[in-house]
C-alpha positions as CSV (number, residue, x, y, z in Angstrom):
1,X,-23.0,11.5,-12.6
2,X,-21.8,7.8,-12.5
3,X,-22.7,5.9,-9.3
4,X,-19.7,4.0,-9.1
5,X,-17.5,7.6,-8.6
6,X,-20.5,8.5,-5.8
7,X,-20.0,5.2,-4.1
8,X,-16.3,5.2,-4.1
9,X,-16.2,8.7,-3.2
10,X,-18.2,7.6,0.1
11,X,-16.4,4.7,0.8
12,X,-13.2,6.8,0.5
13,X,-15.0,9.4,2.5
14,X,-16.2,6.7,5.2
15,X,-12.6,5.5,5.8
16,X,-10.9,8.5,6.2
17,X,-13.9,9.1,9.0
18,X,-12.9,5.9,10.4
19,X,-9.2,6.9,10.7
20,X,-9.9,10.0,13.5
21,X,-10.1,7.2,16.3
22,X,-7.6,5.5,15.7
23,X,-5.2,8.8,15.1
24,X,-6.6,9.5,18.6
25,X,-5.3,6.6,20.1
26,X,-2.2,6.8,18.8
27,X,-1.5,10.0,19.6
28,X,-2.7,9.4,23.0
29,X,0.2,7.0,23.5
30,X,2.9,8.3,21.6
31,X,6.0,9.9,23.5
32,X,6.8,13.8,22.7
33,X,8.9,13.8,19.3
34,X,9.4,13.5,15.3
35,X,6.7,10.5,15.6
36,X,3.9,12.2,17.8
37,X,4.2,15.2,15.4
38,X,3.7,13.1,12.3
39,X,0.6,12.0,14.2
40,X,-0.2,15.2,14.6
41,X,0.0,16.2,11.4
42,X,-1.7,13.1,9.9
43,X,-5.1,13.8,12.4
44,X,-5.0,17.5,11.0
45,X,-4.4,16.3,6.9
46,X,-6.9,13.7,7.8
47,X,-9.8,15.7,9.4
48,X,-8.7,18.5,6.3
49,X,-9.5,15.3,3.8
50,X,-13.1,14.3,5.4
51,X,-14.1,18.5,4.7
52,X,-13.0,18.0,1.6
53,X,-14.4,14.7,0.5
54,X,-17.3,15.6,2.1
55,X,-17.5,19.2,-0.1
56,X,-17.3,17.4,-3.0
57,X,-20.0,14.5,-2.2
58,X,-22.1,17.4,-1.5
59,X,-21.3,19.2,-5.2
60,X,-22.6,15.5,-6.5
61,X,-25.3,15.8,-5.0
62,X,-25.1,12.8,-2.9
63,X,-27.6,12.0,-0.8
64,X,-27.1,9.4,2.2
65,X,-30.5,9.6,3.3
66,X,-31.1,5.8,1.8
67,X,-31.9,3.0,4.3
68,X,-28.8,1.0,2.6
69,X,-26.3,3.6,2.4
70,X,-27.3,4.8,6.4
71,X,-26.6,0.9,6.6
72,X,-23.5,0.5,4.7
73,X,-22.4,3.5,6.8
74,X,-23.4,2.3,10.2
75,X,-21.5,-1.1,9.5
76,X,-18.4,1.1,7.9
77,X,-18.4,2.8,11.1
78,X,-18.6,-0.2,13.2
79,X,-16.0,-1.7,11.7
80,X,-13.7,1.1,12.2
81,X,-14.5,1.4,15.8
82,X,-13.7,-2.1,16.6
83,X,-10.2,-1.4,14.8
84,X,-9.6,2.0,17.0
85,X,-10.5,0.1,20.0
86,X,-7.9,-2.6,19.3
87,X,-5.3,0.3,19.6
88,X,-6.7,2.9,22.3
89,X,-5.7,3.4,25.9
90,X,-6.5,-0.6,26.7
91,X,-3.6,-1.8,24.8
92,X,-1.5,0.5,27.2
93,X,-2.6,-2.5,30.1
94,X,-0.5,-5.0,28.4
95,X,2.6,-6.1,29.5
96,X,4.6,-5.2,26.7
97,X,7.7,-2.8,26.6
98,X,5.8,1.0,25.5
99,X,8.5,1.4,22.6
100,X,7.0,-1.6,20.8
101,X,3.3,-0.6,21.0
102,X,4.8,2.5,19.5
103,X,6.4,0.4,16.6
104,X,3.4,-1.8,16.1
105,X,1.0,1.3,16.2
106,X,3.8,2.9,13.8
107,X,3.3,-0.2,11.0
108,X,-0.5,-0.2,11.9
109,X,-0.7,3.6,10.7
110,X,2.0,3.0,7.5
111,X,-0.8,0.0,6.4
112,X,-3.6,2.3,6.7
113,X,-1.9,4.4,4.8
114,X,-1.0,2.1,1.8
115,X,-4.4,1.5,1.8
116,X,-5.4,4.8,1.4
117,X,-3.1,5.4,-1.5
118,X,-4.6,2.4,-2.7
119,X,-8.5,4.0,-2.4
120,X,-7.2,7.6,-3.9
121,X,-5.5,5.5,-6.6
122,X,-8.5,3.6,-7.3
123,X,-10.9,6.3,-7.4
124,X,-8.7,8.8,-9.5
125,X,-9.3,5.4,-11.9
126,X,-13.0,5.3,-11.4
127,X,-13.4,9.2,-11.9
128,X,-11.1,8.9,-14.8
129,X,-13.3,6.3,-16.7
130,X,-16.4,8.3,-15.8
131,X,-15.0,12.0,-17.6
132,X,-15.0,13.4,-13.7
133,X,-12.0,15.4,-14.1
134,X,-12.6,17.2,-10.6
135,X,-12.8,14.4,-8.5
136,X,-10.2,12.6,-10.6
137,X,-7.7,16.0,-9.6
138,X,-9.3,15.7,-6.0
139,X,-8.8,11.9,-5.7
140,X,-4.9,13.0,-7.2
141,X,-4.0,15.3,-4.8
142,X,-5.1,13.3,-1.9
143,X,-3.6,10.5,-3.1
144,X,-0.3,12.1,-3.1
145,X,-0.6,13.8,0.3
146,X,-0.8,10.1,1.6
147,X,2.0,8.8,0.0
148,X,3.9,11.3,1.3
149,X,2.4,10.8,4.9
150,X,3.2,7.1,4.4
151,X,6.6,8.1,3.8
152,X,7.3,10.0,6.8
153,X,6.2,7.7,8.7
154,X,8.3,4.5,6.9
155,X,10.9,7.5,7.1
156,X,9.9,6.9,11.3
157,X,10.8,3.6,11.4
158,X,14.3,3.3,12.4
159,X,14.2,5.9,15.0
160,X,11.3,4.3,16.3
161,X,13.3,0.8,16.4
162,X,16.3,2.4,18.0
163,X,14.0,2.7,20.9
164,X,13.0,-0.7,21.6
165,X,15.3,-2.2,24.8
């Protein structure tokens, strides 16, 4: 198996790990409606793509048992944590109108998920150039369930602005 579909395939794996927190969060502070639904949704798709990312490391055979990956993991997850943080309950204590932590929290999740396209895109690549035709479908499939979770929420947008006093 080629390492460099293994260690994309984790870091893909790792960031969609990181995403659960800050989901959370925005869930946490979104009003009842079309947007806290799409959050919803996108915690759900998102917890459904760590099983299945996670299925498929397994099928490789990867192992995260080495000191570097358990460190490359530990700062991964770090990382992400100090992101989620930025947008959980705290952020509720500034003094800023509700409907545009909503907004920003709305753009925060459409860059996430741009970058996510970005990661299934590049690893459909990588499994591509290695003859991985499984994780090349997997990488596919995801990818397209993102962009399409990136659209609803662009789709969001102006509803979302309507709000803002």
């Amino acid at each position: 198996m080629n390492a460099r579909v293994l260690r994309r395939l984790h870091e893909v794996y790792e960031r969609e790990r990181a995403l659960v927190p800050e989901i959370q969060a925005q869930l946490a502070a979104a009003p009842p409606g079309g947007y806290r639904d799409q959050l919803q949704e996108h915690l759900d798709e998102t917890r459904a793509h760590i099983r299945t990312l996670a299925h498929r490391l397994d099928e490789l055979g990867y192992r995260s048992g080495s000191l570097l990956t358990g460190l490359v993991s530990l700062v991964q997850g770090t990382v992400a944590q100090a992101n989620a943080r930025r947008l959980t309950p705290l952020d509720l204590l500034r003094p800023r109108d509700p409907a545009e932590r909503i907004l920003q929290r709305a753009r925060h999740a459409a860059a996430a998920h741009a970058a996510n396209i970005a990661d299934y895109r590049a690893l459909d690549r990588i499994a591509q150039t290695a003859g991985d035709t499984t994780t090349q479908a997997l990488a596919a499939r995801l990818g397209a369930q993102e962009q399409h979770r990136f659209d609803a929420i662009i789709a969001e947008i102006p509803t979302l602005t309507d709000a803002l006093p």
